[in-house]
VEXNUFI-678476 format. One record per atom (N, C-alpha, C): residue number from 1; residue in one letter; atom name; x, y, z. Coordinates in steps of 0.001 Angstrom, whole numbers, always signed. Atoms other than C-alpha are relative to their C-alpha. Layout:
LUMLUM num residuo atomo      px      py      pz
LUMLUM NUM       a    CA       X       Y       Z
...
END
This chain:
LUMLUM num residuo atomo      px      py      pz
LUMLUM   1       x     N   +1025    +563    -860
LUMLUM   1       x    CA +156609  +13557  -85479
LUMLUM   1       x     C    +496   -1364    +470
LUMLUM   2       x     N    -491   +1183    -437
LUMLUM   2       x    CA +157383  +11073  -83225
LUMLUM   2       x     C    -808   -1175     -44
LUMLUM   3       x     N   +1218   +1515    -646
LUMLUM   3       x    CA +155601   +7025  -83038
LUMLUM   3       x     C    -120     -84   +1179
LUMLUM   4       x     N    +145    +201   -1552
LUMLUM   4       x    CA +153988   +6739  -80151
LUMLUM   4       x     C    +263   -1575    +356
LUMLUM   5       x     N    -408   +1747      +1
LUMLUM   5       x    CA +154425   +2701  -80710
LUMLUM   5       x     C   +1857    -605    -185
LUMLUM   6       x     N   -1309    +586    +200
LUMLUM   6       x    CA +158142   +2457  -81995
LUMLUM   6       x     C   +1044   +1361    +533
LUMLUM   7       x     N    -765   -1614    -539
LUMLUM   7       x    CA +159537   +6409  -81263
LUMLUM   7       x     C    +808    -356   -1141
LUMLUM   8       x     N    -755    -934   +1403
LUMLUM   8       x    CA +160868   +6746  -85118
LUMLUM   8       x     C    -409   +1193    -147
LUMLUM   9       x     N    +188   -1159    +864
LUMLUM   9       x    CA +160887   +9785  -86418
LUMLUM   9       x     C    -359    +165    -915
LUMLUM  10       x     N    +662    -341   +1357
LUMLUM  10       x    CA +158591  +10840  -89178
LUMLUM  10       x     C    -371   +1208    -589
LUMLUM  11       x     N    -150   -1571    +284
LUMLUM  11       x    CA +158351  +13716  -91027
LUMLUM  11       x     C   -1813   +1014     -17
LUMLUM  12       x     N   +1679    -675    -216
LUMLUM  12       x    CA +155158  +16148  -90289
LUMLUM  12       x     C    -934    -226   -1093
LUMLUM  13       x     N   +1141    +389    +756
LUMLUM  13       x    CA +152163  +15604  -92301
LUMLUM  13       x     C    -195   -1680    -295
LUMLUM  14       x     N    +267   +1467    +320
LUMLUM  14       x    CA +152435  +11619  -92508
LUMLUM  14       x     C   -1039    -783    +971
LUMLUM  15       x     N   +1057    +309    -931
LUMLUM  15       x    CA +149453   +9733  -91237
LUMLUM  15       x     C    +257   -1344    +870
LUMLUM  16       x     N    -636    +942    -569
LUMLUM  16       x    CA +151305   +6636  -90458
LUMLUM  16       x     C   +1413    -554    +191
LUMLUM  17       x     N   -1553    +317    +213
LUMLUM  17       x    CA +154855   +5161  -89565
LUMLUM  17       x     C    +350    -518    -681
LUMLUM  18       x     N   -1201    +431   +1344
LUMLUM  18       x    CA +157636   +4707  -91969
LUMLUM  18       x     C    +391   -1111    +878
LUMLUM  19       x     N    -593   +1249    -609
LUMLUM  19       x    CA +158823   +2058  -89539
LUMLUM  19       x     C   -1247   -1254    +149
LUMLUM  20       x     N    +605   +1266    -638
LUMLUM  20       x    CA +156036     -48  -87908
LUMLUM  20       x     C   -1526    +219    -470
LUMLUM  21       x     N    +875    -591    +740
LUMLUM  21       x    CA +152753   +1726  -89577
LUMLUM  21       x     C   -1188    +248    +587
LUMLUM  22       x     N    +937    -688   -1118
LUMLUM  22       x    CA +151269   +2787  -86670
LUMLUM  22       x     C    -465   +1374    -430
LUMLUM  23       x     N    +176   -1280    +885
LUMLUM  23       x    CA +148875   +5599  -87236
LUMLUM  23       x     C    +377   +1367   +1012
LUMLUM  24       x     N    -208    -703    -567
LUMLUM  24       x    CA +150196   +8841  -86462
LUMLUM  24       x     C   -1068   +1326    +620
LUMLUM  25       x     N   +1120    -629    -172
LUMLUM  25       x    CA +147251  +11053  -86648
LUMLUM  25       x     C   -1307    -847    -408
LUMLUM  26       x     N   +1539    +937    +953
LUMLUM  26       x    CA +143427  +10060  -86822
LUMLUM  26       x     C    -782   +1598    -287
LUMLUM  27       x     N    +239    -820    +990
LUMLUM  27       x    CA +141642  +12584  -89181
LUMLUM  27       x     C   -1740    -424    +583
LUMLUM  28       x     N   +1663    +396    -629
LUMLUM  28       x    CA +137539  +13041  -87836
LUMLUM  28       x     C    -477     +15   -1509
LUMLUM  29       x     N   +1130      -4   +1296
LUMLUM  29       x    CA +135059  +11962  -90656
LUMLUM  29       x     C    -652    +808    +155
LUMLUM  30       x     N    +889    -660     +75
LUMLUM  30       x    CA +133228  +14368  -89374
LUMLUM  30       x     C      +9   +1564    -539
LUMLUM  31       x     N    -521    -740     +23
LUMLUM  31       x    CA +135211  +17417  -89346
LUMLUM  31       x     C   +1236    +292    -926
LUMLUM  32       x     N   -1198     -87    +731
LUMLUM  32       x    CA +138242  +16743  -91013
LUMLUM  32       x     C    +786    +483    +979
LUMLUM  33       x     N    -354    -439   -1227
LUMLUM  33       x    CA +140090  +17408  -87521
LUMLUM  33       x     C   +1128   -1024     +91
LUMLUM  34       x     N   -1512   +1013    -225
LUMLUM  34       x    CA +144062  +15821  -86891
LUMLUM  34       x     C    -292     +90   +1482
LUMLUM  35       x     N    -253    +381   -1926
LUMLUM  35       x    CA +143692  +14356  -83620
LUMLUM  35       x     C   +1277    -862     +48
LUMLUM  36       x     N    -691    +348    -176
LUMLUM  36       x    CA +146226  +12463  -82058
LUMLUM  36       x     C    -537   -1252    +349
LUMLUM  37       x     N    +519   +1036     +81
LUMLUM  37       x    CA +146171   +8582  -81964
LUMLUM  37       x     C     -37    -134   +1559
LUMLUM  38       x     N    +575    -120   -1532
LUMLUM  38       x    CA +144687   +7331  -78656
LUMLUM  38       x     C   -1380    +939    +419
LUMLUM  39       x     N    +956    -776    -439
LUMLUM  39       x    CA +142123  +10401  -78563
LUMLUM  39       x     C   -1008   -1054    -535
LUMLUM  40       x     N   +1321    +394     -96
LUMLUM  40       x    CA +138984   +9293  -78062
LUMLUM  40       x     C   -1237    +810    -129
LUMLUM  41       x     N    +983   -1052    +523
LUMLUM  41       x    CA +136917  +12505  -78915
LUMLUM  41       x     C    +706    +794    -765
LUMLUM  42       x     N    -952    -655    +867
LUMLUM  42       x    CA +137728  +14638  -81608
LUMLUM  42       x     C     -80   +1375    +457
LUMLUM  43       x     N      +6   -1075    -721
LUMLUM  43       x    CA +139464  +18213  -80605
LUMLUM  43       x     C    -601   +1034    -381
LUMLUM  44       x     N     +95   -1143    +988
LUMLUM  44       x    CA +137828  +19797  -83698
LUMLUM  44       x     C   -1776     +96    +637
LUMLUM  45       x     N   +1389     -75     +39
LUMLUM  45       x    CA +134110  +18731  -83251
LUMLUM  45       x     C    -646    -486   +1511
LUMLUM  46       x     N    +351    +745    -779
LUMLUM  46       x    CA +133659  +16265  -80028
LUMLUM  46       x     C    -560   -1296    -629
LUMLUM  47       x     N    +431   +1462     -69
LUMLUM  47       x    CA +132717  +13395  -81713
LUMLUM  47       x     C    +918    -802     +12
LUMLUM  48       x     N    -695   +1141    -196
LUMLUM  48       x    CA +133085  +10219  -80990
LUMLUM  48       x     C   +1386    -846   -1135
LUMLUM  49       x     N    -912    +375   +1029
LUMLUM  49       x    CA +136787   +8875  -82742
LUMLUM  49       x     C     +95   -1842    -414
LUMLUM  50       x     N    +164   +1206    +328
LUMLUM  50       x    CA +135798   +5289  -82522
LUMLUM  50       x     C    -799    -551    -895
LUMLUM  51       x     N    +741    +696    +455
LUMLUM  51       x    CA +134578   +3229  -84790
LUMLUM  51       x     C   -1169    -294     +15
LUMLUM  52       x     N   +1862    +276    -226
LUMLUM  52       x    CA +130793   +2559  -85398
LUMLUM  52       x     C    -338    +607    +894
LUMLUM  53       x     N    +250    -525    -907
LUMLUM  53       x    CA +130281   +4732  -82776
LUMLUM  53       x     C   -1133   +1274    -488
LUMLUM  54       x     N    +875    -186    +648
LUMLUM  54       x    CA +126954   +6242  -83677
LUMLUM  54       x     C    +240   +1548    +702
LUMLUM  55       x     N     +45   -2035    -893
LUMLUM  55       x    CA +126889  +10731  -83555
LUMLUM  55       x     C   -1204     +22    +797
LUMLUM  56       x     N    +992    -305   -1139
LUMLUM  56       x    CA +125233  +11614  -80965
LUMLUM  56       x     C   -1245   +1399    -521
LUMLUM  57       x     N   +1249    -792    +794
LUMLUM  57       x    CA +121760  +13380  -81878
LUMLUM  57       x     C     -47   +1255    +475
LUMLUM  58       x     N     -54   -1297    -268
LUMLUM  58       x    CA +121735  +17209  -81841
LUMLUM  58       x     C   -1191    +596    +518
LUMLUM  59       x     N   +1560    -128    -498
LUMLUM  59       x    CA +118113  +17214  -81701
LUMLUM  59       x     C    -766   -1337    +206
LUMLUM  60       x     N    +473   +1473    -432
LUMLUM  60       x    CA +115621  +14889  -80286
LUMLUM  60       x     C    -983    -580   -1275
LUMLUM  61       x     N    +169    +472   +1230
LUMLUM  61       x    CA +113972  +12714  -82561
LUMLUM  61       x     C   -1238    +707    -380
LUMLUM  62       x     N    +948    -529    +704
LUMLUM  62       x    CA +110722  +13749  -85119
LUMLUM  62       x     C   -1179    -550   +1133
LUMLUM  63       x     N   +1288    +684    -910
LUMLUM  63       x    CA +108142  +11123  -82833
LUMLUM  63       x     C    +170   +1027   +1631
LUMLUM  64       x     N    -351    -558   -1229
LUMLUM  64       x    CA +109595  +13414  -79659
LUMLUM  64       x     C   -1253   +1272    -217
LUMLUM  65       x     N   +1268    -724     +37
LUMLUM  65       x    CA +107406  +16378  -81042
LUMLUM  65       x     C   -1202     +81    -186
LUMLUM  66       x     N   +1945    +127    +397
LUMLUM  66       x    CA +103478  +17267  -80360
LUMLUM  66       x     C    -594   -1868    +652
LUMLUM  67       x     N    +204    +927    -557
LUMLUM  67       x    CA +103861  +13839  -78363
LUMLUM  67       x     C    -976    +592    +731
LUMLUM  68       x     N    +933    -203    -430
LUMLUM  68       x    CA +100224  +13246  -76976
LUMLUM  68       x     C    -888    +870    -264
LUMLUM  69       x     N    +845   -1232    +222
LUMLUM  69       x    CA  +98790  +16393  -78778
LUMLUM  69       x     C    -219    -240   -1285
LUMLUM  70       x     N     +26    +594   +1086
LUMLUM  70       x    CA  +97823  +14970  -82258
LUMLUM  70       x     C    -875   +1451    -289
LUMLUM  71       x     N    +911   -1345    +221
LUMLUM  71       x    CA  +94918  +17967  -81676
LUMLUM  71       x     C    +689   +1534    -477
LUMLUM  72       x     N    -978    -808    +195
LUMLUM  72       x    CA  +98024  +20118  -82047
LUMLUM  72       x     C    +249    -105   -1658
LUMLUM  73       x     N    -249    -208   +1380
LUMLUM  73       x    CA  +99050  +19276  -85648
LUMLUM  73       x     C   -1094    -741    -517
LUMLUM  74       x     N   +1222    -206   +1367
LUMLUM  74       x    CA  +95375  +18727  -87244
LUMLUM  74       x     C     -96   +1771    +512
LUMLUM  75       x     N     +42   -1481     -15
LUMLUM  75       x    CA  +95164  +22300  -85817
LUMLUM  75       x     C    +761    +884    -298
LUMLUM  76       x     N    -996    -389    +976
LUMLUM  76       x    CA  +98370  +23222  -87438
LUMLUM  76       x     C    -192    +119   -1724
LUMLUM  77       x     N    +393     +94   +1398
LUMLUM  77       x    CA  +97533  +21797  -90458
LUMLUM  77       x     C   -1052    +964   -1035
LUMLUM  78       x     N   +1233   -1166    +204
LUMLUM  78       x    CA  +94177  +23628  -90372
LUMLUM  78       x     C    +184   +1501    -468
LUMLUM  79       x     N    -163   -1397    +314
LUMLUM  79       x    CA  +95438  +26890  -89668
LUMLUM  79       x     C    +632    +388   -1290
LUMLUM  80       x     N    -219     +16   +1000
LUMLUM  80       x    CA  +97959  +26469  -92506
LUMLUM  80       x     C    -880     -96   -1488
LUMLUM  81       x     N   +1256    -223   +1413
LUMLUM  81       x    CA  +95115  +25146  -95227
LUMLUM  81       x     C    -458   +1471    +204
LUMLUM  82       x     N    +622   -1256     -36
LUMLUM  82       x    CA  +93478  +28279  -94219
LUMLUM  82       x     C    +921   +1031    -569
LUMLUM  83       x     N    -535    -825    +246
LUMLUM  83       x    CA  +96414  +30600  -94437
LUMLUM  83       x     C    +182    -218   -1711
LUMLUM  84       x     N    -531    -231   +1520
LUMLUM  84       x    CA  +97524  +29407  -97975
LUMLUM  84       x     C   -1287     -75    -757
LUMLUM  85       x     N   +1500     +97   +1190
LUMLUM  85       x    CA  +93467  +29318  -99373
LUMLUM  85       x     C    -267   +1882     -65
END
């Protein structure tokens, strides 16, 4: 594997250079995914490879549902008490 910073040669599986200790692969926390340094999304999952860079939400948040319909979950609730009495 070549440095993309110095162009030594390093032998496959090493995460950083034997010469200048540049990293050769970045590894997703999320996935466990070998990207290549420079990527900026990971190829395994799409997330973000930067730093503090907060995951992006899969679903929208808990306050997003039954917004404006509160009549909705006491009448949830209801039906449930009922079903489990």
């Amino acid at each position: 594997m070549l440095c993309p910073r110095c162009r030594t040669e390093n032998r496959e599986g090493r995460r950083f250079c034997s010469k200048c200790a540049a990293p050769l692969a970045v590894v997703c926390a999320s996935c466990g995914f070998t990207n290549d340094p420079g990527d900026e999304f990971c190829g395994g999952c799409a997330q973000s490879l930067r730093a503090g860079t907060p995951m992006p939400r899969k679903f929208p948040s808990p306050e997003s549902y039954g917004k404006g319909s509160k009549t909705s979950s006491s009448r949830l609730s209801s039906d449930l008490h009922s079903a489990l009495s």
